[in-house]
C-alpha positions as CSV (number, residue, x, y, z in Angstrom):
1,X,-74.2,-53.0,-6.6
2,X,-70.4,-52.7,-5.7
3,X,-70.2,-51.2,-9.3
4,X,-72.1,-48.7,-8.8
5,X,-71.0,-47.6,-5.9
6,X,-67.7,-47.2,-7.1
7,X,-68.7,-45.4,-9.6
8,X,-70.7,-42.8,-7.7
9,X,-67.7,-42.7,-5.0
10,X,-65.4,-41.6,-8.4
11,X,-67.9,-38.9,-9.7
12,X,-67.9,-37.5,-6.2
13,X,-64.2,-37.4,-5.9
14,X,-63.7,-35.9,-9.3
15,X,-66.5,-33.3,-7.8
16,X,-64.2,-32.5,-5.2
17,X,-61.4,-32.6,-7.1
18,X,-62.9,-29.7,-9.4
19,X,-64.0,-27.9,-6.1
20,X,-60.4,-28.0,-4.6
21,X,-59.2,-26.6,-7.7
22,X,-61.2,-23.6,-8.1
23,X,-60.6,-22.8,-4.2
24,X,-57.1,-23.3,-5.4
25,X,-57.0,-20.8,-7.6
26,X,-58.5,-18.5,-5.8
27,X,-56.6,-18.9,-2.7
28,X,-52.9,-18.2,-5.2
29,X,-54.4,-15.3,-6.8
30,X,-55.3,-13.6,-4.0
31,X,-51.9,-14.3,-2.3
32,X,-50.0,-13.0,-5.4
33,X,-49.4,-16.5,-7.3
34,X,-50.0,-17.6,-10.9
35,X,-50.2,-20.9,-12.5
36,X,-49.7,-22.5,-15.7
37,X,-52.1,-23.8,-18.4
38,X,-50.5,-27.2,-18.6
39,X,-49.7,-28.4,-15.1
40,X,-52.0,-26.2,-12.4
41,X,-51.5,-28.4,-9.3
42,X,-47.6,-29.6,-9.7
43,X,-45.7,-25.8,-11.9
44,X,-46.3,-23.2,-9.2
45,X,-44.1,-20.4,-10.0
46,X,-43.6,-17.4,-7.3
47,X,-43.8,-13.8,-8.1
48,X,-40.8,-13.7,-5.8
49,X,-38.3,-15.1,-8.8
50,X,-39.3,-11.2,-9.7
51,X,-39.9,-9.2,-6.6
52,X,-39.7,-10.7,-3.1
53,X,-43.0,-9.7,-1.0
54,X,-43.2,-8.8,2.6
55,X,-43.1,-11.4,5.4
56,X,-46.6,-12.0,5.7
57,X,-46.8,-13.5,2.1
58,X,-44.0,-15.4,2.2
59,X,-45.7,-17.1,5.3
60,X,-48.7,-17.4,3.1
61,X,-46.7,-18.8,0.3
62,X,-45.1,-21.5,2.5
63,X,-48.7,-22.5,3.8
64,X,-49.9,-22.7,0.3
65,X,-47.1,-25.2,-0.5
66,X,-48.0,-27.2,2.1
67,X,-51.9,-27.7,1.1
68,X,-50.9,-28.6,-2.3
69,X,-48.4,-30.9,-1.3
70,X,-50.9,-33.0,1.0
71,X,-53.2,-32.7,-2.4
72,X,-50.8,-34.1,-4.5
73,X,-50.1,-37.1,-2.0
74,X,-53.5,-37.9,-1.8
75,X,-54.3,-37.5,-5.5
76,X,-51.4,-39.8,-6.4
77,X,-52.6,-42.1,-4.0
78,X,-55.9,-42.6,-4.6
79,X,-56.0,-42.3,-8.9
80,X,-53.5,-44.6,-9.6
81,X,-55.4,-47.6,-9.5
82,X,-59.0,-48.8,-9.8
83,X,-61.1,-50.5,-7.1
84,X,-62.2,-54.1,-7.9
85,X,-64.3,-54.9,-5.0
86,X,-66.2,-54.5,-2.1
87,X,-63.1,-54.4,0.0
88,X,-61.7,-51.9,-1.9
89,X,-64.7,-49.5,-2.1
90,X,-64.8,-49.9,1.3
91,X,-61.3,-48.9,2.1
92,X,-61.6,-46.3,-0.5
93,X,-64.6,-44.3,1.3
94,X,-62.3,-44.8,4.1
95,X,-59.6,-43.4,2.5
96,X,-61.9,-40.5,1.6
97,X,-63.3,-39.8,5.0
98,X,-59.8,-39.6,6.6
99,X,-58.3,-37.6,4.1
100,X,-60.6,-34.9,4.2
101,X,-59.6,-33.1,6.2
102,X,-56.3,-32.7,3.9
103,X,-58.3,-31.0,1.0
104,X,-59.0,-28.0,3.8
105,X,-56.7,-24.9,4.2
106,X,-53.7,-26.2,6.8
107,X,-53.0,-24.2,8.8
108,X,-50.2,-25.3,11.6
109,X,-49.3,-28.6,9.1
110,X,-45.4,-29.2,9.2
111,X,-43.2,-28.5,6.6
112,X,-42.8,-30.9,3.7
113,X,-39.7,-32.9,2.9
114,X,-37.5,-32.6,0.0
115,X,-38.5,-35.4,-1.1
116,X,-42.1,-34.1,-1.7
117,X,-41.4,-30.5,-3.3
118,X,-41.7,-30.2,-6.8
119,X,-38.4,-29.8,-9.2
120,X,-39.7,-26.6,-10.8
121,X,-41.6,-25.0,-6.9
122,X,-39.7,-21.9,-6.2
123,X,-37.7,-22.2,-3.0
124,X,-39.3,-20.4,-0.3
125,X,-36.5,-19.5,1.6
126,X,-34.7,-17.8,-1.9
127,X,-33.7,-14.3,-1.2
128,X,-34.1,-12.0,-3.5
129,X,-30.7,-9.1,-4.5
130,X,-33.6,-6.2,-3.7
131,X,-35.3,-7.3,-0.4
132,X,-33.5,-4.8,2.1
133,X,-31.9,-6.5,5.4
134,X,-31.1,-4.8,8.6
135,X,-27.7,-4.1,10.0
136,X,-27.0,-7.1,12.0
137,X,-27.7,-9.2,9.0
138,X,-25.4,-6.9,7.3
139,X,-22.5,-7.4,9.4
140,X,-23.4,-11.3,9.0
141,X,-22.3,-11.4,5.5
142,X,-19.0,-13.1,5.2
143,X,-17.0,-10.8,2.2
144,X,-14.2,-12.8,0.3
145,X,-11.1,-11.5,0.1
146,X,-10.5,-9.0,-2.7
147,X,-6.9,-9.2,-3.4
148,X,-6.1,-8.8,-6.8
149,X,-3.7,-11.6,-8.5
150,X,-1.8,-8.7,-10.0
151,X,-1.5,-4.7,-9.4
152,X,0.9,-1.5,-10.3
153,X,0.4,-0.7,-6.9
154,X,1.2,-1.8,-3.3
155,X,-1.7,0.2,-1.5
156,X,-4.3,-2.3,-2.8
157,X,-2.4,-5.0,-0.8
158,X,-1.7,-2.9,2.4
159,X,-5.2,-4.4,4.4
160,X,-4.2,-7.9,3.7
161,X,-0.5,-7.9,4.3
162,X,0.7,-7.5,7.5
163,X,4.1,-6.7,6.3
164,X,3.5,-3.8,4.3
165,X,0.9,-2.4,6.5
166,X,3.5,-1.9,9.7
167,X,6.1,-0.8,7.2
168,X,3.6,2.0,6.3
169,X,3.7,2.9,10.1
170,X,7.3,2.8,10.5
171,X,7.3,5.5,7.7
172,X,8.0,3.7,4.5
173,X,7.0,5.4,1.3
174,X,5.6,2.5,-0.5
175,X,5.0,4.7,-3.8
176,X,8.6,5.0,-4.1
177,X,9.4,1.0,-3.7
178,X,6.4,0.4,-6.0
179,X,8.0,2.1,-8.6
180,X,11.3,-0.1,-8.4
181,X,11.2,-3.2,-10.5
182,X,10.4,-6.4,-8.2
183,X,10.3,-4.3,-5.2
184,X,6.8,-4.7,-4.7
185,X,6.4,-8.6,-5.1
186,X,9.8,-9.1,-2.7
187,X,8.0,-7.2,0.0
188,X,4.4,-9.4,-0.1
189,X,7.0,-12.2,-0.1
190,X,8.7,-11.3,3.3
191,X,6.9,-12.3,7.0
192,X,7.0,-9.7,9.2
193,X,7.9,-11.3,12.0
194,X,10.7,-13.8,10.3
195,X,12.3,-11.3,7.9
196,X,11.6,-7.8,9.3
197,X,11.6,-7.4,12.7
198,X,15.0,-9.0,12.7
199,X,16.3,-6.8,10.9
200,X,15.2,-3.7,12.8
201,X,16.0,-4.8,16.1
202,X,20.1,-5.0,14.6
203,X,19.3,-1.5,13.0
204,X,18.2,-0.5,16.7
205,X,21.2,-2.4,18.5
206,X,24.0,-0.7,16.6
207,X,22.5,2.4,17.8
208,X,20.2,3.4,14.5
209,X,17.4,4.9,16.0
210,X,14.2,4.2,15.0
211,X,12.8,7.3,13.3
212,X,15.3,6.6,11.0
213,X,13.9,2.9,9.8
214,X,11.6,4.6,7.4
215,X,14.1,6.1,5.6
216,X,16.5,3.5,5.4
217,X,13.9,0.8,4.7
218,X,12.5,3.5,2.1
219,X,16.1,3.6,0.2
220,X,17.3,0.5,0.5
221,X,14.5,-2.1,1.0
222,X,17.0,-5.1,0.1
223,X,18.5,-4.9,3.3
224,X,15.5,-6.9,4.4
225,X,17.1,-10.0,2.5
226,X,20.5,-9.5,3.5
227,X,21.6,-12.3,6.4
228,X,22.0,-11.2,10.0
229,X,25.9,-12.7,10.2
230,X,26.6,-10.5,6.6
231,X,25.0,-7.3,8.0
232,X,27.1,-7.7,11.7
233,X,30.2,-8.8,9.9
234,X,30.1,-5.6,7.9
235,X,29.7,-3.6,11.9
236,X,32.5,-5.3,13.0
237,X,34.8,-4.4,10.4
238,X,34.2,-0.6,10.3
239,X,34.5,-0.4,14.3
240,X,37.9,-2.9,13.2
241,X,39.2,0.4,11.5
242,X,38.2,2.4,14.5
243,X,34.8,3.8,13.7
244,X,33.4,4.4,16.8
245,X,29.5,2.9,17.3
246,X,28.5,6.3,17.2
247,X,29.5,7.2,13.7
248,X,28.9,3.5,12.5
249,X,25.3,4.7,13.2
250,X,25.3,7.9,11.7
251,X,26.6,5.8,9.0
252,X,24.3,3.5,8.3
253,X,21.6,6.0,8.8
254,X,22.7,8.7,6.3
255,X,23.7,6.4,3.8
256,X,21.3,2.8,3.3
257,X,22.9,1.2,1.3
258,X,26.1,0.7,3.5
259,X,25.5,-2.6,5.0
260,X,25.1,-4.1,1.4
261,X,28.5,-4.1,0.3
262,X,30.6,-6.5,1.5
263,X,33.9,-6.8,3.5
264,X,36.1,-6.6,0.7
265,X,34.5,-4.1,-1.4
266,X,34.3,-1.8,1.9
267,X,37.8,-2.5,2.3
268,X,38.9,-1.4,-1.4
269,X,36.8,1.8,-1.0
270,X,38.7,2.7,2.2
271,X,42.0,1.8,0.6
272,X,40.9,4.2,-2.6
273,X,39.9,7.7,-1.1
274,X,43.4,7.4,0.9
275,X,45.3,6.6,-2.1
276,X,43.7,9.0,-4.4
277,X,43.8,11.7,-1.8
278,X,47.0,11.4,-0.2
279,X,46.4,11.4,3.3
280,X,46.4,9.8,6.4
281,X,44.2,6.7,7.6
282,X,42.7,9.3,10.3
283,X,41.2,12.0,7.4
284,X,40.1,9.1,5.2
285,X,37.8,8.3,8.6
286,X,36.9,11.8,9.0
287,X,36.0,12.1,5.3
288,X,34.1,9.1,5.1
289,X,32.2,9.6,8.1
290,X,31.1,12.8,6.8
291,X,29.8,11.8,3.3
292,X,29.5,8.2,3.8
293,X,27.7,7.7,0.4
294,X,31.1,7.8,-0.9
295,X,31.8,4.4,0.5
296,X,28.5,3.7,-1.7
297,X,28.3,5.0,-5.0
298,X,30.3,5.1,-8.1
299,X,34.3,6.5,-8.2
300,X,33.8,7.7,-11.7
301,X,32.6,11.1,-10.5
302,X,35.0,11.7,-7.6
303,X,37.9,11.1,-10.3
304,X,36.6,13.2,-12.6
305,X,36.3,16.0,-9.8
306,X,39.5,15.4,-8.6
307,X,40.9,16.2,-12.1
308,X,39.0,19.0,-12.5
309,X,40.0,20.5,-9.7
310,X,43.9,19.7,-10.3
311,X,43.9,20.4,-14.1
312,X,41.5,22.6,-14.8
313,X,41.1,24.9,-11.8
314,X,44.6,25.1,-11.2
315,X,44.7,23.9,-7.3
316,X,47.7,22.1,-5.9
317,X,47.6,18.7,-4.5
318,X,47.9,20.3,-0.9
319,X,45.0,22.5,-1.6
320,X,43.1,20.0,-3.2
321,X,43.7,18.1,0.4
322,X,42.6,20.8,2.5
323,X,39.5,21.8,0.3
324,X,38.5,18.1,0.4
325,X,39.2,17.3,3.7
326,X,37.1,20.6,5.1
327,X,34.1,19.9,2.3
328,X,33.7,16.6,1.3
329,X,30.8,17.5,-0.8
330,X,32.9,18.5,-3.5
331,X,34.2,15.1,-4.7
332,X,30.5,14.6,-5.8
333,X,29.4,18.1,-6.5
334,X,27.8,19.0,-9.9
335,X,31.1,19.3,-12.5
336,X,29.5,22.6,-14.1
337,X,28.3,24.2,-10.6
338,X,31.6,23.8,-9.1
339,X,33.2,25.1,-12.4
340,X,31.0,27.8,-12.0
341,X,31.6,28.8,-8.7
342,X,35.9,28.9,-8.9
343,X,35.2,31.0,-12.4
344,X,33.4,34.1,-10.7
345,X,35.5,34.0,-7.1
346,X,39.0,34.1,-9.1
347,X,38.2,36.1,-12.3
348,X,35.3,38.5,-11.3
349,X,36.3,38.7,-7.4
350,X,39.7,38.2,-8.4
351,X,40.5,35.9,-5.1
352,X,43.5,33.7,-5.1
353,X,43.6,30.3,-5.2
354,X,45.4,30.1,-1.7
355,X,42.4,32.1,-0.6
356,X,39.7,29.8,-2.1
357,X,41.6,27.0,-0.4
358,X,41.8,28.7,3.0
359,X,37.6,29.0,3.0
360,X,36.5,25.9,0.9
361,X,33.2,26.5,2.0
362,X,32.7,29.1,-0.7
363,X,32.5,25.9,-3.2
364,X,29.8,24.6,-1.8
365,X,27.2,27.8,-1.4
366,X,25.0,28.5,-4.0
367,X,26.4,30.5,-7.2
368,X,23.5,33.4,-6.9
369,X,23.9,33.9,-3.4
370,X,27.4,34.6,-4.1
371,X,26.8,36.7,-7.4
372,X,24.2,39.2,-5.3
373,X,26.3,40.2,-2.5
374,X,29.0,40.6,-4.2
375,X,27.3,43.0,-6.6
376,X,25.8,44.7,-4.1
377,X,29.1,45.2,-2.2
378,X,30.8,46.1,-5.0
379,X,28.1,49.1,-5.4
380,X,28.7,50.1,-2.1
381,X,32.2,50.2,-2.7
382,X,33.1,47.7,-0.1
383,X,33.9,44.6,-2.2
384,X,37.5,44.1,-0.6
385,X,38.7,40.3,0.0
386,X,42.3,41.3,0.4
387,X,43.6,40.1,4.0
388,X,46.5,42.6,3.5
389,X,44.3,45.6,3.2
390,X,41.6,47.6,5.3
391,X,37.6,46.8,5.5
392,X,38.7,43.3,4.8
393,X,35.8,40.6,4.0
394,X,36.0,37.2,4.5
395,X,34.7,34.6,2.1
396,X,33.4,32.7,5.1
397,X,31.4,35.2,6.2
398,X,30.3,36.7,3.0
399,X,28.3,33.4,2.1
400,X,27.7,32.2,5.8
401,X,26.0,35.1,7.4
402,X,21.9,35.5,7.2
403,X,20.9,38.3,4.8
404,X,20.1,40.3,7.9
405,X,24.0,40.4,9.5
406,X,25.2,40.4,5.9
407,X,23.6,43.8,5.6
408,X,24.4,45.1,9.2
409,X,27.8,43.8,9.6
410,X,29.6,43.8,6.2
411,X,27.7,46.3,4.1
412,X,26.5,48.5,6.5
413,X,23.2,49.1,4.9
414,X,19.5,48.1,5.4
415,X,17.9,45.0,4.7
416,X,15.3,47.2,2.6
417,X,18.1,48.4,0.5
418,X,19.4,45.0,-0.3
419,X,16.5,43.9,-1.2
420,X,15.8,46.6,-3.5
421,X,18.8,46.3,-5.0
422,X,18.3,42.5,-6.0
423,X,15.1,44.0,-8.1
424,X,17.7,45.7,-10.2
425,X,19.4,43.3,-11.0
């Protein structure tokens, strides 16, 4: 009797087992699921792992997984061993009864534990790369850091360093330093606020000011790695040989590199351009303050132009003096330009040397500038540079003046005129 009781229990719970099946099936196909041949209850794969669905079937989809899981449980439960007596039957009918329920469609069932999930069930909270998202979730997104390990250029490191980024509003090129070898990895090397800011605040309280930082931070960026007690000891000595703070400043600003050199070799230069030049501790100051760059670059050009000017334009040593003291520019000017120059003033204009001397400034003006007006004077008949003698033109004014008072004061002509007369020429 207990036999075949058992035995009808089993044929009714392989009926129902059939039944949930089919009602399986239908219920995943109609909610967008497909199952495989070999394992229908346990491989459930997702049409999401293709294209996520809306909301409302991934709701579905996690309501699904819950009714299957409950199926499993019982089903696991329930086949894995035999009953072998009344007892058993009994508890098994039991078993049935209150588990019946769990074959129905769940609806408000809780979710299952990890424990329970199949290895190969898709994750229903997986989000798919083409399921849109609004704007909040957007902005939720953490983004790693995109700094590359290694660039030819500082602008893709100017949003994460705070260094470069407030040197780019202070005014430093950085495609100028970028171009310098090591440049660019000293300055993502330097703190702002340990290595920088420093160093500004002792440009500002020697009397820099600040619209100059880009520019000297832009020429000379090594300054940044020079010590504070070098870069004051180096102020102390030029106001020791009576620079005034004023044109310490002007100093520093019109020529970077200054604060670089050291004591000594500050010391040597000063000690050079008064030997070389002949003259007193007071024009050396005047000279240097003027062109400081000459405190900075190389002496081989400034004794070559000193030689030029001695051996092969002809000057004496006290004119040399005066020309240099009055334009300093020419102990660095260009060796052919200045060449130039002296060649068309003494053997075209036919002025003296005494007379070049006298108006230095003549050396230091562009060679066509000079070249047109004197053409155009001499066609007017007025090219006289002869103190001695009437309608006397000065070299000073003949490069100095605007094109306009050139024309109405010395040549007495029209602006038109002068101009047509360059067309000629």
């Amino acid at each position: 009797m207990a036999l075949s009781c058992t035995q009808q229990c089993l044929r009714c719970r392989n009926l129902l087992f059939s039944k949930t099946l089919a009602s399986a099936w239908q219920y995943s196909t109609q909610l967008g699921y497909f199952t495989t041949e070999a394992s229908l209850p346990t491989k459930i794969i997702h049409a999401s792992s293709i294209i996520r669905g809306s909301h409302i079937k991934t709701k579905a989809k996690h309501k699904w997984t819950q009714q299957i899981l409950c199926f499993n449980n019982f089903t696991a439960k329930h086949m894995s061993t035999e009953p072998t007596g009344r007892q058993d039957v009994e508890e098994l009918s039991k078993a049935d009864i209150s588990h019946e329920s769990s074959l129905l469609p769940i609806i408000d069932a809780g979710p299952a534990t990890k424990s329970q999930m199949p290895l190969d069930l898709d994750a229903a909270t997986e989000v798919s790369a083409l399921e849109e998202i609004d704007d909040v979730e957007a902005l939720s997104i953490p983004v790693p850091s995109a700094i590359p390990p290694a660039s030819t250029s500082l602008r893709d490191y100017v949003d994460q360093s705070e260094t470069l980024s407030k040197l780019v509003q202070l005014g430093v090129n950085l495609w100028k330093l970028e171009q310098r070898p090591n440049v660019g990895s000293m300055l993502l090397r330097l703190n702002f606020d340990t290595d920088v800011a420093p160093r500004l605040m002792f440009l500002k309280d020697i009397g820099v000011e600040a619209h100059r930082f880009g520019y000297i931070l832009t020429h000379n960026p090594f300054i940044l790695t020079e010590s504070l007690e070098n870069l004051q000891a180096r102020v102390n000595y030029l106001k020791l040989k009576k620079f005034s703070s004023e044109t310490v400043a002007s100093m520093v600003s019109k020529a970077p590199y200054l604060l670089n050199f050291s004591v000594k070799r500050l010391d040597n230069r000063l000690g050079f351009f008064q030997t070389q030049l002949n003259v007193s501790a007071s024009n050396t100051r005047d000279i240097v303050a003027r062109l400081p760059r000459l405190l900075c670059g190389s002496l081989e050009p400034v004794k070559e132009n000193l030689k030029v000017c001695e051996i092969e334009l002809g000057f004496k040593e006290n004119e040399i003096q005066r020309i240099v003291i009055a334009v300093p520019k020419v102990l660095t000017a260009n060796k052919r330009k200045l060449t130039q120059i002296f060649d068309f003033l003494h053997n075209t204009m036919k002025v003296p040397h005494h007379l070049i001397a006298k108006f230095p400034q003549v050396l230091n003006t562009k060679y066509l500038r000079i070249r047109e007006r004197h053409m155009f004077l001499e066609y007017l008949g007025k090219a006289q540079y002869d103190p001695a003698l009437p309608n006397y033109i000065s070299l000073d004014r003949l490069v100095s003046l605007p094109d306009q008072d050139f024309c109405t004061m010395l040549a007495l002509a029209t602006l038109e005129d002068f101009y047509l007369f360059q067309k000629t020429l």
